[in-house]
N, C-alpha and C positions, 0 to 999 in steps of 0.2 A: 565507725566513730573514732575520732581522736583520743589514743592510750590519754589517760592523766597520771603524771608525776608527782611524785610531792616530793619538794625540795624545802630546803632551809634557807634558799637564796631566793631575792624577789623574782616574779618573772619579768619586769621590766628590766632587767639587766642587759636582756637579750628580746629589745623591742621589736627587731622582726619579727622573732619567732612567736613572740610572743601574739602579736594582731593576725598574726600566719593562722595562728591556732584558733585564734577568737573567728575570723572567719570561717574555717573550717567547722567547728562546731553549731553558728549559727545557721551555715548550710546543712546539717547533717539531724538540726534540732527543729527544723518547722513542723514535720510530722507530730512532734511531743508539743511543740507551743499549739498547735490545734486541738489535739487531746484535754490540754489544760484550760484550752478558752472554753469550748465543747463543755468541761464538767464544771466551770466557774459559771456560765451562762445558766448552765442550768440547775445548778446548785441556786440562781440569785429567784431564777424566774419559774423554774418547772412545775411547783409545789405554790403557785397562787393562783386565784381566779381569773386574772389579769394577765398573768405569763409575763409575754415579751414588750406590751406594753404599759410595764412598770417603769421602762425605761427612760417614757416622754413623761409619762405621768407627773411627777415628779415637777420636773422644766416646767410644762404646761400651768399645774396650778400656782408654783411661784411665777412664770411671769406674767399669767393673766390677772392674779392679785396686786402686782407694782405695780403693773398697768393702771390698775382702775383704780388705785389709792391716790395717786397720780393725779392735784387738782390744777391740772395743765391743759391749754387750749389744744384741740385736736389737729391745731392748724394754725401752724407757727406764724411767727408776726415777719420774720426774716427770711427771703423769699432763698430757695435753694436751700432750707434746712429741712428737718423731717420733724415732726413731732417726737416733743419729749420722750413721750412714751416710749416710743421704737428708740433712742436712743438708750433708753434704760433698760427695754427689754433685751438687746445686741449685750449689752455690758452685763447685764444678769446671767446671760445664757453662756456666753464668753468666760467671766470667771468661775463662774460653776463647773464648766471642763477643768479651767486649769488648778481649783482647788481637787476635784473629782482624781484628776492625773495625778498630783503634787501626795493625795494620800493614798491614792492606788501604789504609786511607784516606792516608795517609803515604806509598804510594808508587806515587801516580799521576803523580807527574812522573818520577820512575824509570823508568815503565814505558810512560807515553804523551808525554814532554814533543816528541818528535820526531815526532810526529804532530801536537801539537798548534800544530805552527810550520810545519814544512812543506805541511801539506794542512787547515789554517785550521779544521779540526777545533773544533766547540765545546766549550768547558770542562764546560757544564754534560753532555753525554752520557757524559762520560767520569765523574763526579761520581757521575751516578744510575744508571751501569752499577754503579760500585763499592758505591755502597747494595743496589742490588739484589743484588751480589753475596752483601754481607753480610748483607743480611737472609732469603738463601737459606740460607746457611750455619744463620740461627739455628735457622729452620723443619727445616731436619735435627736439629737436637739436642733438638729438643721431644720425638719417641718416647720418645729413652732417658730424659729425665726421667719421663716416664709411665710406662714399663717399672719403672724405679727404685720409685715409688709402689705399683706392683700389688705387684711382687716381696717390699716389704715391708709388703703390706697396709694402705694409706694410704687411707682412704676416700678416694673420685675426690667432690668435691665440686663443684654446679654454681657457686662461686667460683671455680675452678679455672680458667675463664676468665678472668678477670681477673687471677689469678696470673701465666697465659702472658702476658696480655698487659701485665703490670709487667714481663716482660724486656726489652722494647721498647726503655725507656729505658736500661737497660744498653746496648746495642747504640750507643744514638745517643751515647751519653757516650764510645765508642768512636771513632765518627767525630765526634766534633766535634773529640777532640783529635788523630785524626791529622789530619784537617785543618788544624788550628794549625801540627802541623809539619811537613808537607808541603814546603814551602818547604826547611827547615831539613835534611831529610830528601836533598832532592835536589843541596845543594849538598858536600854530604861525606859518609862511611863510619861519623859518630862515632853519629850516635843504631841503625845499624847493628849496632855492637859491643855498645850498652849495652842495648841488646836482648836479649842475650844472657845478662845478669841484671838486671835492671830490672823483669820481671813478675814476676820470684820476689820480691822484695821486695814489691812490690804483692800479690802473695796473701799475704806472712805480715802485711804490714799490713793485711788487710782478714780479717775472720770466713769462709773457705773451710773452712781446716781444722777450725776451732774454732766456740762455740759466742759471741755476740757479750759481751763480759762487760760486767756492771750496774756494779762499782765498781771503783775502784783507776788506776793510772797508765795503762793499757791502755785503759782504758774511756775517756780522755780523746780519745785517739788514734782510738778508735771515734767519736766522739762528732765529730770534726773531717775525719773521713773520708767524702765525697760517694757513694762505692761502698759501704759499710756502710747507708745507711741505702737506697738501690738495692737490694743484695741481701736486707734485711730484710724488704721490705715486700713482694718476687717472691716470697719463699718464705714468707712470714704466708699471703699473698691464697691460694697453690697447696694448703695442706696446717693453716695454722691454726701456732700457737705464737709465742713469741717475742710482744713486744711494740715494736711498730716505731713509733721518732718522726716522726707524720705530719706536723709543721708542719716539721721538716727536709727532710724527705720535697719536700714541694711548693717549700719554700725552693733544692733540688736542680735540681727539674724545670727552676725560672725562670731559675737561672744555666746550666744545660745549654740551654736554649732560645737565650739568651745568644752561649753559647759555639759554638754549632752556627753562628747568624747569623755568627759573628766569624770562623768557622773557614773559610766559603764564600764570606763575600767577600774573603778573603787569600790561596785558591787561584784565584777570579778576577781578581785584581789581581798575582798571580805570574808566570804567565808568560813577559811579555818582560821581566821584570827576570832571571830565571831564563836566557835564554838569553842576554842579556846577561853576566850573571856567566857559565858554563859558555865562551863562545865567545872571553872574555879570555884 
């Protein structure tokens, strides 16, 4: 495994080496991000009645509750659309990953920064434990939206792969920005508290509940929203409808690529400024 240094000078000084090392570490850390997924799993699930599927449970009763609250005809009046329902349930199940990623990724110094000082522990296993985590989490909630589709007679189209696999990018839009604030996360309580209603705001600003609208003030807001045109284009590819803008679309993908890069080397670069702050 790659010696660590500690300098006084940043390591982006010297940005080859610097991403030289970061891959290197993540090649030499999947052994340990398995270990960690391995006792995270079973830390969540091994010690219930239910185990591992605590993990649909969850998706299951919130979407089969929206569904049915839901005083919406089972059988749209606009030919080529899908019923309400499955549009609410795709948007339900969709930000629930990316809030699920967004507070998974945000608090790995929470929940490892003392491991990761004491026992020199590398950054990146603890990283791609928490990806892995989240991207377990999402592969649980793929049934129910399948379940969702039969139950309301969605043809299963072989696009349908590609649909699943547009949720992707929800997920990494999720940890790119808890990794942004990761940092920010570990040093106080406040992004904490604002958690607490912060994603409701993000679902009534984004098309979950509703239907994405073409014109008016609303539609601006749609239109400047990076998770609108995410959830647009997962549920076009899964079921067909809607008419989703692909050059936003990919305009999305390049700044989430972006933001993912930004978000990974600022929890590699946190640490000892982190226990630095904490230990004053």
């Amino acid at each position: 495994m790659t010696k660590t240094v500690n300098s006084a000078f940043s390591p982006l000084l010297e940005p080859r080496r610097f991403f030289a090392e970061t891959r290197d570490q993540c090649r030499h850390s999947t052994g340990l991000a398995g270990m960690l997924l391995r006792a995270r799993l079973a830390q969540l699930y091994r010690y219930s009645s239910l185990g591992l599927l605590w993990a649909v449970v969850p998706t299951l009763a919130i979407t089969v509750g929206v569904t049915l609250s839901l005083h919406a005809p089972t059988q749209p009046a606009t030919p080529g659309e899908v019923p309400l329902q499955v549009h609410v349930a795709f948007g339900v199940v969709l930000m629930q990953t990316f809030v699920e990623a967004f507070n998974g990724q945000r608090s790995i110094f929470d929940l490892h920064l003392q491991l990761l000082q004491r026992m020199k522990f590398p950054l990146e296993a603890v990283v791609m434990a928490q990806i892995a985590e989240s991207g377990f989490n999402l592969l649980a909630k793929l049934p129910v939206l399948l379940l969702v589709l039969v139950f309301f007679g969605v043809p299963l189209e072989p696009q349908m792969l590609l649909g699943l696999l547009a949720c992707v990018p929800v997920l990494l839009a999720g940890i790119a920005l808890g990794a942004l604030t990761a940092p920010i996360s570990a040093l106080g309580k406040d992004l904490d508290r604002a958690m607490a209603f912060v994603p409701w705001l993000v679902f009534l600003a984004t098309p979950v509940f509703y239907r994405t609208p073409e014109v008016g003030p609303w539609a601006w807001l749609q239109a400047i929203n990076p998770l609108t045109t995410l959830l647009d284009v997962a549920r076009y590819l899964s079921y067909g409808g809607g008419s989703p803008h692909w050059s936003t679309f990919w305009i999305t993908l390049v700044a989430l690529a972006l933001c993912l890069l930004l978000g990974l080397v600022v929890c590699k670069l946190a640490p000892p400024r982190l226990a630095e702050r904490l230990s004053a």
